[in-house]
C-alpha positions in Angstrom: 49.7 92.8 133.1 52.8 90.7 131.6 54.6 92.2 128.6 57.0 89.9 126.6 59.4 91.3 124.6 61.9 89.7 122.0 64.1 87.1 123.2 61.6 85.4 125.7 62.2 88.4 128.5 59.0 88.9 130.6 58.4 92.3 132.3 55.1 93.2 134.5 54.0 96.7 133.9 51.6 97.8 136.5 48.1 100.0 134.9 46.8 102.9 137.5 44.0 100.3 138.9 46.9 97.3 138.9 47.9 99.7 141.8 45.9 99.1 144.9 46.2 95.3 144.1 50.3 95.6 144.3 50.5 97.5 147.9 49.1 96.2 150.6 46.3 97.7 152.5 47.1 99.3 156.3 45.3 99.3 158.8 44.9 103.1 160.1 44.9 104.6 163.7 44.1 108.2 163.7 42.7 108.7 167.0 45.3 111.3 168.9 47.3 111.0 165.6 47.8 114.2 163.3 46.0 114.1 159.4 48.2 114.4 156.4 46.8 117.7 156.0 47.7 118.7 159.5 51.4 117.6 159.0 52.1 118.9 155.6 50.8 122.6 157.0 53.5 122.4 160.0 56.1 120.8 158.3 55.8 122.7 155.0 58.9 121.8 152.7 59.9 119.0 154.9 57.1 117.4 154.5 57.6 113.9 152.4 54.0 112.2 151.5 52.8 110.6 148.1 53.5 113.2 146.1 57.1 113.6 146.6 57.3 109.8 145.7 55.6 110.2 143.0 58.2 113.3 141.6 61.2 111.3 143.0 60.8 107.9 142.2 58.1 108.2 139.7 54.7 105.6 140.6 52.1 106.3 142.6 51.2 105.1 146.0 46.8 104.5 147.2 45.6 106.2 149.8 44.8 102.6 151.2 48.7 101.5 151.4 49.3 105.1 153.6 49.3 104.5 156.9 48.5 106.8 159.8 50.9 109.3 160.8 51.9 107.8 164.6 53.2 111.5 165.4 51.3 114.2 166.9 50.9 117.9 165.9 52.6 118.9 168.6 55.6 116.3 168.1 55.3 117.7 164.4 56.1 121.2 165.6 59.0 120.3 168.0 59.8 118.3 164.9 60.2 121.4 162.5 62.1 123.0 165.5 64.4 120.4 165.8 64.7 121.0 161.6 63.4 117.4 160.8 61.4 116.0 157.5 58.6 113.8 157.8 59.0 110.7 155.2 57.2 108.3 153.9 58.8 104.9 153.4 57.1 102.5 151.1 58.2 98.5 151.2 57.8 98.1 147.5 57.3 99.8 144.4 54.2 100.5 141.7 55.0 96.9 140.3 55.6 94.8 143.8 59.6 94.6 143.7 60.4 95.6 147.1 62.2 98.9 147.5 65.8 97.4 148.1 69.2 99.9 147.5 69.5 97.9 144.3 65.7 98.6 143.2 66.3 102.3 143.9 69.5 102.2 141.7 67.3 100.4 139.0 64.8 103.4 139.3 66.5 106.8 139.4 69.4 105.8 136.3 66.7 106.4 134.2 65.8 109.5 136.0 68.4 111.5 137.0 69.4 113.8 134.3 72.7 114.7 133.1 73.5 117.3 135.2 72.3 115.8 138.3 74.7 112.6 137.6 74.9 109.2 138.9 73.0 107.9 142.0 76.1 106.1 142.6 79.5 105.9 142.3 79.9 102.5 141.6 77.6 102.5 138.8 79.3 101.5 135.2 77.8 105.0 133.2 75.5 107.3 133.8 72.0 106.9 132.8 73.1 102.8 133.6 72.1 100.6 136.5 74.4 98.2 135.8 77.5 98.4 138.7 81.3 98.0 138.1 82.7 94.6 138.0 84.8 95.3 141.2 81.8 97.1 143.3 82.4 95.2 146.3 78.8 95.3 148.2 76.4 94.3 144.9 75.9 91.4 146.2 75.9 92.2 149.8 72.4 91.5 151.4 72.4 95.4 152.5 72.5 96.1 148.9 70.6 93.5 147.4 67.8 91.9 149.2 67.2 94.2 152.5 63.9 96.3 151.9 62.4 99.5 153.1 59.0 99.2 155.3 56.0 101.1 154.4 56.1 103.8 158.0 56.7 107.5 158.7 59.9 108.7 160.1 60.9 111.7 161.1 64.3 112.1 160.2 67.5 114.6 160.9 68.2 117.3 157.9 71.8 117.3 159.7 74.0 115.4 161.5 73.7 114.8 165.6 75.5 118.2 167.0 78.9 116.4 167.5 78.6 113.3 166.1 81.0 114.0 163.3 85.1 112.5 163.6 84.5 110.1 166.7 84.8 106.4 166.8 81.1 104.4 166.6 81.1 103.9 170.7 81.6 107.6 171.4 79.2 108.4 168.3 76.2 106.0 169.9 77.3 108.0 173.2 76.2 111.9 171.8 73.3 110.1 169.5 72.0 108.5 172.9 72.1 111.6 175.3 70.7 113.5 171.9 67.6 111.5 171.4 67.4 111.2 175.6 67.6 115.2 175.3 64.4 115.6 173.5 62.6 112.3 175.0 62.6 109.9 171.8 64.4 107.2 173.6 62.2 104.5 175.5 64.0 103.3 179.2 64.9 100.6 177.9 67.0 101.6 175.3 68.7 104.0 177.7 69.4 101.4 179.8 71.1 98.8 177.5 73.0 101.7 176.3 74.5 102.7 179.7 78.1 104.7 180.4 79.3 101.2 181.6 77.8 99.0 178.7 79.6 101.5 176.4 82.9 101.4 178.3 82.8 97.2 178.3 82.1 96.9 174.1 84.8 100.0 173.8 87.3 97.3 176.0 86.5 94.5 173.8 87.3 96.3 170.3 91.1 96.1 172.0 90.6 91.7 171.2 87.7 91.4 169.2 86.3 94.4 167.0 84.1 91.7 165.0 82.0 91.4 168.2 81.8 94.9 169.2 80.8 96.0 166.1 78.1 93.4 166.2 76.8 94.4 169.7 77.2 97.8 168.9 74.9 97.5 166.3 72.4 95.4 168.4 71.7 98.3 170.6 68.0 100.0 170.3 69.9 103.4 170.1 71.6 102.4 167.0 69.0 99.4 165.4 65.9 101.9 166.0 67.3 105.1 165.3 70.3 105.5 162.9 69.3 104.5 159.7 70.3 101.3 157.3 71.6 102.2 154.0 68.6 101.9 152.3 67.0 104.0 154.1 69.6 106.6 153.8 69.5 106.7 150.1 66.0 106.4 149.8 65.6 109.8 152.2 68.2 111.6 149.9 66.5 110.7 146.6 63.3 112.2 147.8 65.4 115.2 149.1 67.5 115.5 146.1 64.5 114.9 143.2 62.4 117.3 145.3 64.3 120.2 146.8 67.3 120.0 144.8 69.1 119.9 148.3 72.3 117.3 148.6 72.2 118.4 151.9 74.9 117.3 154.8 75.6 114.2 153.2 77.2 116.3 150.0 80.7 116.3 151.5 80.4 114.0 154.4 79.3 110.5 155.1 76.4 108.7 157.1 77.2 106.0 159.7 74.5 103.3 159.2 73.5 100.5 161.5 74.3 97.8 159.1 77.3 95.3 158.8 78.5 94.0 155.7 79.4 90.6 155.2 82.7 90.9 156.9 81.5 92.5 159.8 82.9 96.0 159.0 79.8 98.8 159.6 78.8 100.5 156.9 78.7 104.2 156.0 76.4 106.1 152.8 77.5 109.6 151.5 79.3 111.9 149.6 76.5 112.3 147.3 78.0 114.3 144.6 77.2 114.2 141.1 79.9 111.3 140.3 77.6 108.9 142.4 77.2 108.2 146.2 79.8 106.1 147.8 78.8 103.1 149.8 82.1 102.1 152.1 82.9 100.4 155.7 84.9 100.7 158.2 85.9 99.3 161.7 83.9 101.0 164.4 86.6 102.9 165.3 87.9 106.6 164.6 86.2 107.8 161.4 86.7 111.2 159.5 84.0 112.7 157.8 81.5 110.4 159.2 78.5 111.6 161.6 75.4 110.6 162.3 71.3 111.6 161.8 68.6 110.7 164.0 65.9 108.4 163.2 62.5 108.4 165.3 
């Protein structure tokens, strides 16, 4: 349905059965896979299906656009030992628009209250999605065009033990022999993520930090399981509107596996009730920056 309102502005607004017909249909694998039912009982509060969408972000999402859960109960319960949440991601939203950082930012300045403040820093005024003039990354594809996908992660409540005030090669180190530790990583990603391959991209950010960032990035360790900067705030707003929990990222920041325009990797966190800040940095030495595990 197509509402027009005064001055020739067009806005679709999505009925309960418009729903099915905006998210697209999965196709669903449950054999050797755990039910929903299954998962929320093990994973309890950290459990993040439909309905904590539907509190957080406020639409609905059909059982037909859920897919399976490709985790089983017994990688759920080494999951809740490990302190992870289960999440569900969605691609787009009730109406279609795909569930970019700057859809997100759209959503929640209408819902978070007073008290709870800004979803970010940058924004002009609470209660406003509209960003400061001088926001540098509003028009950086991170912010503006890059999209969740509909999938289940699990996902760290806390940073990598160690992770925290090291430079991005020595932080991929500890988040590789982490995820190697508890057999998330697939050979392959070990082995393009060697002592030596570390060592060469650590000798090139001497001459050209550009590149090393870049290939640093590249690596399955970082592209599969750190998390882009949409995904990051997505997983606190569900978090936040749920638990009430700022959690780690409260006084400390999230090193993503995204570049900026520039080159420069970029960090999420700090999520205090002035707004999240969304920064960069070279991939060297970074205070207050860790890093949580994706899988």
């Amino acid at each position: 349905m197509v509402k027009k309102f005064e001055g020739g502005e067009q806005i679709k607004v999505c009925t309960e059965s418009d729903l099915d017909k905006e998210f697209e249909p999965v196709e669903r694998k449950d054999v050797g896979k755990c039910s929903l039912e299954k998962a929320r009982e093990i994973l309890r509060e950290n459990f993040y299906g439909k309905e904590t969408i539907k509190v957080a972000l406020g639409f609905d999402v059909p059982e037909s656009a859920i897919p399976a859960i490709p985790f089983s109960a017994q990688d759920l319960e080494k999951a809740k030992q490990l302190g992870e949440m289960l999440v569900l991601r969605v691609s787009v939203d009730a109406r279609g628009n795909p569930m970019t950082m700057h859809r997100m930012n759209e959503i929640m300045a209408g819902r978070m209250s007073e008290q709870e403040g800004k979803l970010l820093y940058s924004q002009a005024a609470y209660n406003n999605s509209a960003l400061q003039n001088d926001c540098w990354y509003k028009n950086e594809a991170f912010f503006s065009s890059e999209s969740l996908k509909t999938e289940w992660k699990l996902v760290s409540k806390e940073f990598v033990p160690n992770s925290t005030d090291k430079e991005y090669v020595g932080q991929t180190k500890v988040l590789r022999d982490y995820l190697k530790g508890i057999n998330a990583l697939t050979p392959q990603e070990i082995a393009e993520c060697s002592d030596k391959i570390l060592a060469q991209i650590a000798e090139l950010m001497k001459t050209d930090w550009k590149e090393a960032a870049k290939q640093l990035v590249e690596l399955g360790v970082n592209k599969n399981h750190r998390r882009r900067p949409v995904e990051i705030l997505y997983d606190w707003i569900l978090r936040f509107k749920n638990r009430q929990e700022r959690g780690v990222l409260e006084g400390n920041y999230d090193w993503s596996c995204a570049l900026s325009s520039y080159g420069v990797v970029v960090y999420v966190g700090y999520f205090v009730s002035r707004g999240a800040c969304v920064a960069y940095w070279e991939p060297g030495h970074g205070d207050y920056i860790g890093v949580g595990s994706s899988r």
